[in-house]
TORLUM-35403 format. One record per residue (C-alpha): residue number from 1; x, y, z. Coordinates in Angstrom, 2 decimals. Example, Ala and Ser with C-alpha at 12.3 -4.5 7.8 and 13.67 -1.06 7.14 Angstrom:
2
R   pos      east     north        up
R     1     12.30     -4.50      7.80
R     2     13.67     -1.06      7.14
//
This chain:
343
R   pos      east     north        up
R     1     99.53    -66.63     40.69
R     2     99.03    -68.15     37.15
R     3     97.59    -66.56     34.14
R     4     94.74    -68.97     32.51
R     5     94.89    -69.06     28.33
R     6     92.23    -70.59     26.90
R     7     93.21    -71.32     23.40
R     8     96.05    -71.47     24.19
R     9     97.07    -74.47     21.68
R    10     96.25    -72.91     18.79
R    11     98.73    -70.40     16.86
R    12     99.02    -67.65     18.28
R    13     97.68    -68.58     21.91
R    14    100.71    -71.08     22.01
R    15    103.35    -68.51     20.94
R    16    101.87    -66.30     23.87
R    17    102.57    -68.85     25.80
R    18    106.05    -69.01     24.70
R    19    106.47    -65.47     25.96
R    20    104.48    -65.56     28.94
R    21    106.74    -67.94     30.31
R    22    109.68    -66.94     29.13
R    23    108.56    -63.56     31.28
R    24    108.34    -65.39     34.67
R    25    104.65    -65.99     34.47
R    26    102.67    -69.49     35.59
R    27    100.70    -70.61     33.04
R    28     97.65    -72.83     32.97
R    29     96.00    -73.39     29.46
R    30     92.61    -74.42     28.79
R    31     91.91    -75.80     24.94
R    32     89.16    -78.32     23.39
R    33     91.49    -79.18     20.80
R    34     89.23    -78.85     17.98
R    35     91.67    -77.40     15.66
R    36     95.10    -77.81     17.63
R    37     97.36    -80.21     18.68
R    38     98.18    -82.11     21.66
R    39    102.32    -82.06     20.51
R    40    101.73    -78.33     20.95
R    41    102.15    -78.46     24.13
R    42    105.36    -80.43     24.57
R    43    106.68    -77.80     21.78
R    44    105.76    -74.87     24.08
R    45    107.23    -76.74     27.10
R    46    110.46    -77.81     24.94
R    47    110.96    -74.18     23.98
R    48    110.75    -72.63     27.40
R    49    112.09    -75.48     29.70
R    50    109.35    -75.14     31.93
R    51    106.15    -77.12     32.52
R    52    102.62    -76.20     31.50
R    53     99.28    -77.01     33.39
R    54     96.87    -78.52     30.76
R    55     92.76    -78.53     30.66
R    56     91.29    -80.54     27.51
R    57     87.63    -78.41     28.60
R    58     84.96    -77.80     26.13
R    59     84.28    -73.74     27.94
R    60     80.40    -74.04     27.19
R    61     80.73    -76.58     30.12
R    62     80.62    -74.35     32.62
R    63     81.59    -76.59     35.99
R    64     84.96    -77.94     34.06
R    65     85.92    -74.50     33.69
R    66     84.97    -73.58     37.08
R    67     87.05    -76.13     38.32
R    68     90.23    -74.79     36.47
R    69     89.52    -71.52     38.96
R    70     89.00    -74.05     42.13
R    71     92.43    -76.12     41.31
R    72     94.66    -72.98     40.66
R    73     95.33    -69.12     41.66
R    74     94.43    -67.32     38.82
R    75     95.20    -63.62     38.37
R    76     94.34    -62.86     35.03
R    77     92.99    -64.33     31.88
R    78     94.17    -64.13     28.41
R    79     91.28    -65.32     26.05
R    80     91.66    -66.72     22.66
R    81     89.26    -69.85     22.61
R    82     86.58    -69.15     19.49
R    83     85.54    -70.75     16.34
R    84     88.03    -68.76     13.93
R    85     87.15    -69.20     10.54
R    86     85.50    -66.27      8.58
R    87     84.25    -68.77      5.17
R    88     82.85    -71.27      7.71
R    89     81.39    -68.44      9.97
R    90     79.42    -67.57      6.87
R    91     78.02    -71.31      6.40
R    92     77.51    -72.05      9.85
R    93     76.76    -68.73     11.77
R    94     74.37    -70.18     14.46
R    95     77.35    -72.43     15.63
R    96     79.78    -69.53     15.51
R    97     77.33    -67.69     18.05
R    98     76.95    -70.08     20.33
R    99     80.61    -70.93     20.98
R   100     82.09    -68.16     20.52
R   101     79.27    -65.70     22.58
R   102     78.65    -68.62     25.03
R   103     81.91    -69.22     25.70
R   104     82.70    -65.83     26.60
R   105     79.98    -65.66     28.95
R   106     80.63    -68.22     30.64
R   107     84.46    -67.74     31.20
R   108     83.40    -63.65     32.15
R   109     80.81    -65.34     34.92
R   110     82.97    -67.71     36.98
R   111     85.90    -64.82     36.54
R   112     83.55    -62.37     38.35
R   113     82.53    -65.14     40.41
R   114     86.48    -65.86     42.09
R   115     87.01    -62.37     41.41
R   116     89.70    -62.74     38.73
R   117     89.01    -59.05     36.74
R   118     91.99    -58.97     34.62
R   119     91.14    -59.65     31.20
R   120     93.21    -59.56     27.84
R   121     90.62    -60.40     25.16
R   122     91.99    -61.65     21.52
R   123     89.88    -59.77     18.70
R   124     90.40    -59.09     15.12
R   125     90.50    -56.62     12.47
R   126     87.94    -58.29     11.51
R   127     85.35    -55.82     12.66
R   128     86.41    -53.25     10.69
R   129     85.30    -55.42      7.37
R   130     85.47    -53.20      4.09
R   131     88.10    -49.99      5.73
R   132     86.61    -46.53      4.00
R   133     90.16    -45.31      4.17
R   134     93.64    -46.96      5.75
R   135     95.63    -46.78      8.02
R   136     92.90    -48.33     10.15
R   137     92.95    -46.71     13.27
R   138     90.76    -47.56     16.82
R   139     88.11    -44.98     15.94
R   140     87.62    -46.31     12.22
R   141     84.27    -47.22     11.58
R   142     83.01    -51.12     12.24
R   143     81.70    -52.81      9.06
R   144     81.80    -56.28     10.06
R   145     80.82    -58.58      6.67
R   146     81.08    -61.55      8.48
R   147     78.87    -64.03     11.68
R   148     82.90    -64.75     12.92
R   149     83.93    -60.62     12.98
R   150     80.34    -60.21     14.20
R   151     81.03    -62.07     17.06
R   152     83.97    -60.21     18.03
R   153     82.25    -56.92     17.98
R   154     79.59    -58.21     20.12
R   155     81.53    -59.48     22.66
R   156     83.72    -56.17     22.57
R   157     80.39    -54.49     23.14
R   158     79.36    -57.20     26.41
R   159     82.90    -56.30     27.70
R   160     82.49    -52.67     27.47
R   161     78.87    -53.04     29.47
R   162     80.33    -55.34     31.58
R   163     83.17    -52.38     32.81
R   164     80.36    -50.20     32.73
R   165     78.16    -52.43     35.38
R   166     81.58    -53.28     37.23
R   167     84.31    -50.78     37.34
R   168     86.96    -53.14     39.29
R   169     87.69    -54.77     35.65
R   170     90.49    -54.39     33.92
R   171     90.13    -55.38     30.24
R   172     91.74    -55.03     27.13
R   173     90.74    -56.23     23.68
R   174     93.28    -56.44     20.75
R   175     92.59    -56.13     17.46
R   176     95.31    -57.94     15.20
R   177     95.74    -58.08     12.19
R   178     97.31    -60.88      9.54
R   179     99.85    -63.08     11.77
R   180    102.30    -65.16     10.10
R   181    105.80    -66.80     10.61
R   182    106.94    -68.79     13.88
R   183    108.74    -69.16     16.91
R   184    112.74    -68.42     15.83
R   185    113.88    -72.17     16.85
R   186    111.55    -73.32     14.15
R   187    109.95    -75.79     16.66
R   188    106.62    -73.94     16.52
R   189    104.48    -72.37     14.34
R   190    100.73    -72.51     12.93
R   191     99.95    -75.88     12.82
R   192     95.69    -75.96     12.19
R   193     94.25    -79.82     11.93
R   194     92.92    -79.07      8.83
R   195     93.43    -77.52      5.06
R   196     95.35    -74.46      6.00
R   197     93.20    -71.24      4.71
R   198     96.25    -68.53      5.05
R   199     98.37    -67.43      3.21
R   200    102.17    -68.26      4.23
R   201    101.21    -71.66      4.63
R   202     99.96    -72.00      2.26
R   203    103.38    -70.70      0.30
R   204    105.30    -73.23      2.55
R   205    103.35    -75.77      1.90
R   206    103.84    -75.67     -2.24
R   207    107.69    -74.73     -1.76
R   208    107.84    -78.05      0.45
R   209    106.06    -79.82     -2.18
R   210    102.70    -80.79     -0.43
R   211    101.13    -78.24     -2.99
R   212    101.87    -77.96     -6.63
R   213    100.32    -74.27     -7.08
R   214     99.62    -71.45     -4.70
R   215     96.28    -69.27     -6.13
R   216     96.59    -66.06     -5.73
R   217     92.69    -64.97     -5.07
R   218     92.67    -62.07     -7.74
R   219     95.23    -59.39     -9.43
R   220     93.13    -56.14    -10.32
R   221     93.04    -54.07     -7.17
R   222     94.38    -50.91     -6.92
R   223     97.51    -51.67     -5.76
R   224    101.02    -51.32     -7.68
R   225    101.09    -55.20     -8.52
R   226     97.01    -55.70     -8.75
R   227     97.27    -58.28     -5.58
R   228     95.77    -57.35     -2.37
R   229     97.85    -55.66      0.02
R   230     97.62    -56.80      4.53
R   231     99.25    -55.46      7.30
R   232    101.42    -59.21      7.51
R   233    102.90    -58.94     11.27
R   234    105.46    -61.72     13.29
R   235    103.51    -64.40     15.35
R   236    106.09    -63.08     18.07
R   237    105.40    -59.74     17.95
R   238    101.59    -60.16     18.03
R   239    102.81    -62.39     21.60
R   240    104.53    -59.86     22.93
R   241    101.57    -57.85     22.72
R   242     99.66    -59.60     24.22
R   243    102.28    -59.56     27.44
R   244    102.14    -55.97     27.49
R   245     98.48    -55.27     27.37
R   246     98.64    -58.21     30.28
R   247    101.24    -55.91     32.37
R   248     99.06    -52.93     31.57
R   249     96.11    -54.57     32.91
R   250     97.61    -55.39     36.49
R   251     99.14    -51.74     36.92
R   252     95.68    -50.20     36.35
R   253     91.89    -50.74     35.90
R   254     89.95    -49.70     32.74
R   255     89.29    -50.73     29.24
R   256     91.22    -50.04     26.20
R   257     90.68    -51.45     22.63
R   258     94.35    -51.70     20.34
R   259     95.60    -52.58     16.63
R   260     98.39    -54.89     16.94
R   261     99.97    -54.27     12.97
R   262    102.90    -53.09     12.01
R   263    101.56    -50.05     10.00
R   264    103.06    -51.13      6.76
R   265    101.30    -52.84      3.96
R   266    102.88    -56.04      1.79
R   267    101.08    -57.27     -1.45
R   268     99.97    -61.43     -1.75
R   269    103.07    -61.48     -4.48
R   270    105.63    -58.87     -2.39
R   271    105.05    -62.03      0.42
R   272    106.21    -64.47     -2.54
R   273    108.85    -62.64     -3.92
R   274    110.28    -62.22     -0.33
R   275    109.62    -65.43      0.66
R   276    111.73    -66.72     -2.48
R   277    114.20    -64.33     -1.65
R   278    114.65    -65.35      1.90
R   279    114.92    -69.28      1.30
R   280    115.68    -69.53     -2.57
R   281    112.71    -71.37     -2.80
R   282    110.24    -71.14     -6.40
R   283    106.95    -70.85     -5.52
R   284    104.56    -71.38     -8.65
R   285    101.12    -69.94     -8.30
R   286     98.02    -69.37    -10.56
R   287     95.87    -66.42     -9.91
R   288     92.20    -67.09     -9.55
R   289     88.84    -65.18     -8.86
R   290     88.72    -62.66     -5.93
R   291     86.75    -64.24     -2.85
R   292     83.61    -62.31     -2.11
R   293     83.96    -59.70      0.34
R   294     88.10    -60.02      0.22
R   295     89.35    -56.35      0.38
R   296     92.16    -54.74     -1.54
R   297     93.73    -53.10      0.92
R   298     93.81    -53.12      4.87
R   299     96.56    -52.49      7.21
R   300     97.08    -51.05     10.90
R   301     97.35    -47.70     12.28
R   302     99.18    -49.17     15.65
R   303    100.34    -46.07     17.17
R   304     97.60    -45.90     20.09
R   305     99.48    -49.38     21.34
R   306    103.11    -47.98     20.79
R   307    101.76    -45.08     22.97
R   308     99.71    -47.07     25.96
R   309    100.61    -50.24     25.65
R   310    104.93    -49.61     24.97
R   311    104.60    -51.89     22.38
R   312    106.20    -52.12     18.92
R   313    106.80    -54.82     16.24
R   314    110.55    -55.21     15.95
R   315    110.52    -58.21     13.06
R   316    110.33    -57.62      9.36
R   317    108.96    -59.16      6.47
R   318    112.18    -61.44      5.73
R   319    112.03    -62.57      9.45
R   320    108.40    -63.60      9.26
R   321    109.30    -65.60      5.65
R   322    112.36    -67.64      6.85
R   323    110.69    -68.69     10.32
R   324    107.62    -69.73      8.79
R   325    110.06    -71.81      6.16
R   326    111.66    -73.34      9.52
R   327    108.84    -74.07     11.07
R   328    107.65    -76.13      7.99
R   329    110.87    -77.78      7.48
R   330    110.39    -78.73     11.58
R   331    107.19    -79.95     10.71
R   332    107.62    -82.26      7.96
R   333    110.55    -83.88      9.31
R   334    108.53    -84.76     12.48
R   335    106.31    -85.83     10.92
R   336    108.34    -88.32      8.43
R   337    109.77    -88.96     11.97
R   338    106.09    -90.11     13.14
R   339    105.31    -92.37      9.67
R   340    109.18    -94.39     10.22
R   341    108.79    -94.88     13.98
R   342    105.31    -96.63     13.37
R   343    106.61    -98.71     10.20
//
């Protein structure tokens, strides 16, 4: 019995895969590619020893991705394929509701079709927009300020009808918060085709020397250094919660909605300072305007998952520095690697 993961070559989808395997677990991944990698999957496969199943499907087409169900045993479904970008979502919501709604509807019909009902779904904490007060817990109150959180809601909302209408589901969305760092060999990490938007690498990338300046996107919030304060949690960890809710799901049927966070929040410049701590690395930055809609403070009340779910993040801020700072030394040499081997 494998467990599908569409997705599953982007960041975090690929270091669930890391752990999904390294659990026992088959694994068949289904990915368009749009903003991952190919090499991903020889990282994943390098890491774990053990040999993936690969679909390069677009899921709006709905008879490739029935085939993937036709080919292989599937018992459950992890489900991180979607458009992902919140500034983008903004310029080009009709495209971010079509793939990411579609998509979903589509995967949710051929699963009920070969009765696969076991369904982790990857959300954000995203939907919660502006918080009215932190820690953010399950219950807080949605306040999406974006067509990209929008489109998580709604498809929380299908998935919740959909239990309703069908009570042999078992599903589980997961709301996560800021992910950074990588994989502890340093072989994988986030690795997005384009300009990277986030934060860490955005610090590895000037402390490598790709960037001159990080910008810091404003220093008057109330917070005790005036930058904005996240709920910053391990790549790894977020994986590993993603197993459990998986585990959960085949003991039991139901639906459950989580925050994966640590509970603790770290400033933009507590990230730096740690960061230069960790590797001994300057970073120079400039602080700029405040992004519209960019909050001052958000992080994770994540005790409902410690409780249900008997998960809890075990890596700390210093961890999630010096892995990302692997991961981009990794990088860099491969790809100087890449640019001698074709000279």
């Amino acid at each position: 019995m494998a467990i599908l993961v569409t997705g599953g070559m982007g960041y975090i989808g690929s270091h669930t895969c890391v752990e999904l395997l390294n659990a026992g677990y088959e694994v068949v991944i289904v990915d368009n590619l749009i903003n991952s990698k190919l090499e991903t999957l020889e990282r994943i496969q390098k890491i774990t020893e053990k040999t993936i199943k690969f679909y390069k499907i677009n899921m709006l087409d709905k008879q490739q991705l029935e085939q993937v169900f036709t080919e292989n045993s599937i018992d459950s479904v992890i489900h991180f394929a979607g458009l992902k970008s919140v500034a983008e979502s903004v310029n080009m919501p009709l495209i971010y509701y079509r793939n990411n709604l579609l998509s979903t509807i589509t995967l949710c019909e051929i699963m009920q079709k070969y009765q696969v009902k076991n369904l982790v779904f990857s959300s954000s904490a995203s939907v919660y927009g502006i918080p009215k007060e932190v820690p953010i817990s399950e219950e807080s109150i949605l306040n999406v300020q974006s067509p990209y959180g929008r489109t998580k809601q709604i498809i929380e909302q299908m998935l919740g009808e959909l239990y309703q209408a069908d009570q042999q589901w078992s599903i589980t969305s997961l709301r996560y918060f800021n992910p950074i760092g990588a994989h502890d060999s340093g072989k994988l990490g986030e690795d997005p085709l384009g300009e990277a938007n986030n934060l860490m690498p955005n610090i590895t990338n000037v402390a490598i020397g790709v960037r001159k300046t990080l910008q810091i996107f404003g220093s008057n919030y109330p917070t005790m250094d005036g930058t904005a304060i996240r709920d910053y949690i391990h790549v790894m960890d977020l994986a590993s919660g993603h197993v459990n809710a998986l585990k959960k799901n085949m003991k039991s049927i139901g639906i459950g909605t989580y925050n994966l966070g640590t509970g603790n929040g770290y400033s933009v410049l507590e990230i730096i300072n740690t960061f230069e701590k960790v590797t001994g690395i300057k970073v120079p930055y400039e602080v700029i305007e405040p992004r519209p809609g960019d909050v001052g403070i958000c992080y994770a009340n994540p005790i409902k998952a410690q409780i249900e779910l008997g998960w809890k993040p075990t890596r700390g801020i210093e961890e999630m520095c010096m892995d990302s700072w692997k991961w981009q030394v990794y990088r860099m040499k491969a790809d100087i690697s890449k640019v001698q081997f074709s000279v």
